[in-house]
C-alpha positions in Angstrom: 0.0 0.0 0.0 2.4 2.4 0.8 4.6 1.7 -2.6 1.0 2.6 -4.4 0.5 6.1 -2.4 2.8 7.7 -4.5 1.3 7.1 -7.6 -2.3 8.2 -6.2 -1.2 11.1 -5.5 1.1 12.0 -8.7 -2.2 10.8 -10.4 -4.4 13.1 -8.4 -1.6 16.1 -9.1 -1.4 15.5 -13.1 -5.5 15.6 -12.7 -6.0 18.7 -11.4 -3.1 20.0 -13.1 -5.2 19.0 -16.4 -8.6 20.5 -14.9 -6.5 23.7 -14.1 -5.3 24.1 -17.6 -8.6 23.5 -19.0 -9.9 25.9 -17.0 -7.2 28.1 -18.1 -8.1 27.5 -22.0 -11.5 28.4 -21.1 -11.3 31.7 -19.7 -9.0 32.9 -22.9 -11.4 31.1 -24.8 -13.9 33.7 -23.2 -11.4 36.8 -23.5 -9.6 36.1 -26.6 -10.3 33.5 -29.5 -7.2 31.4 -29.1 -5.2 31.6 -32.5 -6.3 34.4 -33.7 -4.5 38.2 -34.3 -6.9 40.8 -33.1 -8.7 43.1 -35.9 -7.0 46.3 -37.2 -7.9 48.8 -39.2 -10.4 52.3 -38.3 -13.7 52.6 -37.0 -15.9 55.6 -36.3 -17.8 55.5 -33.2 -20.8 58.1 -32.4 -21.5 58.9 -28.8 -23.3 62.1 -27.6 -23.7 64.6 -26.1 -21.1 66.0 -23.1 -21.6 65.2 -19.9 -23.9 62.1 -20.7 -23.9 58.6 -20.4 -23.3 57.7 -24.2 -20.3 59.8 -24.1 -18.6 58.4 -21.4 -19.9 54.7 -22.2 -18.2 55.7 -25.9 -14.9 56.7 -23.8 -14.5 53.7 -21.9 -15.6 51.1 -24.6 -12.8 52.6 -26.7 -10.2 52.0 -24.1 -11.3 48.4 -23.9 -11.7 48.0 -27.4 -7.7 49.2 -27.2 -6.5 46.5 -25.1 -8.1 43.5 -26.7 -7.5 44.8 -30.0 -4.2 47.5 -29.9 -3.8 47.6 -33.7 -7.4 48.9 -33.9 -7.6 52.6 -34.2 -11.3 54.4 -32.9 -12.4 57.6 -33.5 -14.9 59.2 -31.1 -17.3 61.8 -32.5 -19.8 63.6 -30.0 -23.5 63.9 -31.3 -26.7 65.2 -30.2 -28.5 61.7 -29.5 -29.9 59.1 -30.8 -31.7 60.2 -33.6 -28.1 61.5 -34.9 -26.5 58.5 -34.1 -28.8 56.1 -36.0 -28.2 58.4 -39.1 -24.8 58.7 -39.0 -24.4 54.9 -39.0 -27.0 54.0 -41.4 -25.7 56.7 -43.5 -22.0 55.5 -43.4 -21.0 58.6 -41.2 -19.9 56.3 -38.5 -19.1 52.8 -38.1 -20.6 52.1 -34.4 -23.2 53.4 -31.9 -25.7 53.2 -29.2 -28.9 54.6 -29.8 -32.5 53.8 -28.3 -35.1 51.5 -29.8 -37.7 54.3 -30.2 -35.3 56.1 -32.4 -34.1 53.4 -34.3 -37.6 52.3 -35.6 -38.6 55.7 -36.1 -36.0 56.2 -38.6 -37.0 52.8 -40.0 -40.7 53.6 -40.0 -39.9 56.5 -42.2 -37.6 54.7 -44.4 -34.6 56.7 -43.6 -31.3 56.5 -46.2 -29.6 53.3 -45.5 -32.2 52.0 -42.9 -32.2 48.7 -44.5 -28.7 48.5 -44.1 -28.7 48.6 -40.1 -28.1 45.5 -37.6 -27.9 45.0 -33.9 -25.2 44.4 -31.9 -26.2 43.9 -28.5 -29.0 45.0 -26.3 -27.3 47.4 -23.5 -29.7 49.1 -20.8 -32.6 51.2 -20.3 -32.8 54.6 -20.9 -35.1 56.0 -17.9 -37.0 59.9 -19.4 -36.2 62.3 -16.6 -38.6 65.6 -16.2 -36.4 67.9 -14.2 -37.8 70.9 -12.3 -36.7 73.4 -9.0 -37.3 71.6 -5.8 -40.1 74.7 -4.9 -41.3 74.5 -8.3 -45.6 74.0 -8.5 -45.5 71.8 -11.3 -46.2 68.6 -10.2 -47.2 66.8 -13.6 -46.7 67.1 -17.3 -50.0 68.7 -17.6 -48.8 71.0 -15.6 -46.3 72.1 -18.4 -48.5 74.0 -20.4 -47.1 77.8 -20.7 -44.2 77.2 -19.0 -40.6 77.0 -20.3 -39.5 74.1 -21.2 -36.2 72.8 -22.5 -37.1 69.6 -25.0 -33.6 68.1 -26.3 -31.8 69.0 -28.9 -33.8 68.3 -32.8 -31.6 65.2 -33.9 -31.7 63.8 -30.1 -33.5 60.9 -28.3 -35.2 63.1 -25.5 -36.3 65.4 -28.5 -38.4 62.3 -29.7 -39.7 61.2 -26.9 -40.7 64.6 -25.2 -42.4 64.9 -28.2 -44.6 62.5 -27.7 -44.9 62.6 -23.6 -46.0 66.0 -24.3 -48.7 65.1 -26.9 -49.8 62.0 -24.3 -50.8 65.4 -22.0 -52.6 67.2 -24.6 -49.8 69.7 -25.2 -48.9 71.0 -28.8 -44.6 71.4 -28.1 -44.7 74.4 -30.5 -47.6 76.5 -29.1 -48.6 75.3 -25.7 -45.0 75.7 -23.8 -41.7 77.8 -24.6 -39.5 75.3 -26.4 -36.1 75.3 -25.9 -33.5 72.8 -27.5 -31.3 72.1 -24.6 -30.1 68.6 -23.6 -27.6 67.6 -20.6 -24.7 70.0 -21.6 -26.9 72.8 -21.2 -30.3 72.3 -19.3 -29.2 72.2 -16.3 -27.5 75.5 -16.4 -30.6 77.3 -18.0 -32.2 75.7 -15.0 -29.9 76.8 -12.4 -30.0 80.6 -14.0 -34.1 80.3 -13.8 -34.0 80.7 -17.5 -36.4 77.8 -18.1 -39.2 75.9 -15.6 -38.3 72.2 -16.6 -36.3 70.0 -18.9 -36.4 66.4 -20.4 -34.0 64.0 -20.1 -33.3 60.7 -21.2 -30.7 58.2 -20.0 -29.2 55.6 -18.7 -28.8 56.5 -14.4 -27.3 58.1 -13.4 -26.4 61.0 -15.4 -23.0 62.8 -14.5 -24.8 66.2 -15.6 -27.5 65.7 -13.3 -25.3 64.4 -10.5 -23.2 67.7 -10.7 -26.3 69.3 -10.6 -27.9 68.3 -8.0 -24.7 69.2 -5.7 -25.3 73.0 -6.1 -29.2 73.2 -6.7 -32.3 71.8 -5.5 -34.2 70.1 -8.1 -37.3 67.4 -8.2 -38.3 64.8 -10.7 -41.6 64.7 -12.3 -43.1 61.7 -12.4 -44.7 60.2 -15.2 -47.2 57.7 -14.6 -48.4 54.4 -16.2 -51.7 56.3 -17.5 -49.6 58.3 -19.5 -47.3 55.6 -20.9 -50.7 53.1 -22.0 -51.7 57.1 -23.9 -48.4 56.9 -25.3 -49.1 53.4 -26.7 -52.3 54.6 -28.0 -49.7 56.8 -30.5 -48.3 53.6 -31.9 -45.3 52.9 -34.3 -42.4 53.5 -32.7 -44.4 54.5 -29.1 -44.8 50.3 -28.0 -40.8 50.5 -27.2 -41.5 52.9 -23.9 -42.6 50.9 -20.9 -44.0 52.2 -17.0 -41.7 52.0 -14.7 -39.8 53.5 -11.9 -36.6 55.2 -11.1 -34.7 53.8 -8.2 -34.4 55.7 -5.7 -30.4 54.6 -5.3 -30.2 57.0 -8.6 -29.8 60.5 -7.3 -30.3 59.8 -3.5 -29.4 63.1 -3.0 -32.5 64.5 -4.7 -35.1 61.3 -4.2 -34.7 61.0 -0.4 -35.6 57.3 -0.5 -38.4 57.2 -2.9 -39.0 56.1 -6.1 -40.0 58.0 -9.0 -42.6 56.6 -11.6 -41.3 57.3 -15.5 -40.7 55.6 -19.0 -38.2 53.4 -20.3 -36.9 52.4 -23.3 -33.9 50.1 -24.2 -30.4 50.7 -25.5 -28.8 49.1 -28.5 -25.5 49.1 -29.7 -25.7 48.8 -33.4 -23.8 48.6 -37.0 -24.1 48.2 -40.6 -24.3 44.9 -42.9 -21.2 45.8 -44.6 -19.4 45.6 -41.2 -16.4 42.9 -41.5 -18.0 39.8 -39.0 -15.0 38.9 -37.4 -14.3 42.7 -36.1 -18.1 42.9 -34.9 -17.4 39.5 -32.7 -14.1 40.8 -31.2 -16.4 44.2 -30.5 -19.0 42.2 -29.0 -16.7 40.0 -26.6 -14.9 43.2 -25.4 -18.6 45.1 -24.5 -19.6 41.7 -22.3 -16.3 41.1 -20.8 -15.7 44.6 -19.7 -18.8 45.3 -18.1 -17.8 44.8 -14.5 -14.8 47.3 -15.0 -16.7 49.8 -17.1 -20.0 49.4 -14.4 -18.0 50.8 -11.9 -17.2 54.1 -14.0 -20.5 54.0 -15.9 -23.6 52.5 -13.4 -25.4 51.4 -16.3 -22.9 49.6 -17.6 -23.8 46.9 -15.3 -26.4 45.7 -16.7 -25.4 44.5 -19.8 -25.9 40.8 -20.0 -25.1 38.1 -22.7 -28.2 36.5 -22.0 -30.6 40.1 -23.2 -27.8 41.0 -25.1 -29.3 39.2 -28.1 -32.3 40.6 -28.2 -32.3 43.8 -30.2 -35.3 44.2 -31.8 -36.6 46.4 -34.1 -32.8 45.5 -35.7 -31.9 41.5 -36.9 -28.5 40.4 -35.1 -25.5 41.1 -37.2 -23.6 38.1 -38.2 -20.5 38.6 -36.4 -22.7 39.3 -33.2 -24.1 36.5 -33.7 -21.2 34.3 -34.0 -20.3 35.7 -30.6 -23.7 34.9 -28.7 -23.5 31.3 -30.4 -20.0 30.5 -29.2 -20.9 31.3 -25.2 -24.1 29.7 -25.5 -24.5 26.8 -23.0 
């Protein structure tokens, strides 16, 4: 017996030696396909705006993208929004972007330049619509707006879209019942601060940095939006059955929410391409957004909920092919 120990034991070492270096192969199987030079080449990312979430998301993805892939150049343009964003890609203005459901049907629905050419590449998170006001302000709903001041997003934005519509939910005509302004999260919050408008839409993953830095030096209020307005928003239809009830956490600005909850909209994120986009660069892309959310979610909060299992499902827009290749190669 004690001749046979030895053995047992070198057996039991060259055993979980093996397991160790399977388990090894499989987690740069999950970082980096084993083999393979990373992509090279150019592409054009659109973000938006300053001091929002798409532009720092943009930021940080492109540092990411520059370690997995270091021959890989990526050029950052700012934009207004969404609305800009889906254009610019479908139009060949830029290669990558994030951009909200609502805005990416829209420009579908009316048949945009290149709108056909568009495809998914993963489903990031929720965009929550913030309606922004003093703390001792009197408006307490969007009805409420009516004759008041009230900053809308900029034209080719997201929040322009669906203030729009929130607005025409309440009964309010956005060019003759209210003072329009085209403001988004660069510059709302300081026509709010200077009393130059009453309110202002925004619409965004949580929380915003804008907002954040806002709320440190003035005392502001959400204003909710309830689920009877959301099922009048469905009544619009088209692109209006992507916004959904439901309510802010009140771990977004606690500063400003004191605990409680605010009711709004949502409506999801996608990070999208083009047809013509080379597959295998679009798979790389794809593992480097689901590997790097834990690192990015602690920059960017809503970063952290991107997940390979919702990932795929980026509807109104078909799955690109390298994308794709990606979900099928981590699928259980």
């Amino acid at each position: 017996m004690s001749r046979g120990f030895p053995r047992i034991s070198r057996r039991r070492a060259l055993q979980s030696a093996a397991a160790g270096f399977v388990a090894f192969g499989l987690l740069l199987w999950w970082l980096l396909p084993l083999g393979e030079e990373p992509p090279s080449g150019t592409i054009r990312f659109s973000t938006g705006a300053r001091a929002g979430v798409y532009e720092k998301y943009g930021e940080m993805l492109s540092d990411e993208f520059a370690k997995d892939m270091p021959d890989l150049k990526v050029r950052l343009k700012g934009s207004g929004g969404s609305q800009a964003n889906v254009r610019r890609v479908a139009t060949g203005e830029a290669d990558f972007t994030i951009a909200a459901a609502d805005a990416v049907e829209t420009y579908k629905l009316a048949q945009g330049v290149g709108a056909d050419r568009l495809r998914g590449v993963a489903r990031l998170y929720d965009d929550y619509v913030q309606l922004v006001v003093p703390r001792d302000s009197s408006i307490r709903s969007v009805a409420q707006l009516k004759g008041k001041r009230v900053a809308i997003g900029r034209p080719d934005s997201g929040v322009r879209l669906i203030a729009d519509r929130v607005l025409k939910a309440a009964n309010i005509n956005a060019e003759t019942d209210i003072t329009p302004f085209s403001d988004g999260i660069d510059s709302g919050p300081g026509r709010l601060k200077r009393h130059e408008i009453d309110a202002f839409f925004w619409s965004s993953g949580l929380p915003t940095v804008g907002l954040k830095a806002l709320s440190t030096t003035f005392a502001l209020r959400f204003v909710p939006l309830d689920a009877d307005l959301v099922a009048k928003l469905h009544d619009q239809g088209g692109a209006s059955r992507y916004y959904r009830a439901t309510n802010m956490p009140a771990s977004a600005y606690p500063s400003v929410q004191k605990g409680a909850t605010v009711a709004t909209i949502a409506v999801s994120n996608l990070l999208m391409t083009r047809t013509d986009m080379d597959p295998r660069l679009t798979e790389w892309l794809t593992r480097t957004v689901l590997k790097s959310r834990d690192h990015i979610g602690s920059y960017v909060h809503s970063a952290q909920l991107v997940d390979v299992r919702t990932a795929i499902y980026t509807e109104p827009l078909t799955l690109h092919d390298g994308a794709r290749r990606y979900y099928r190669s981590v699928k259980p």
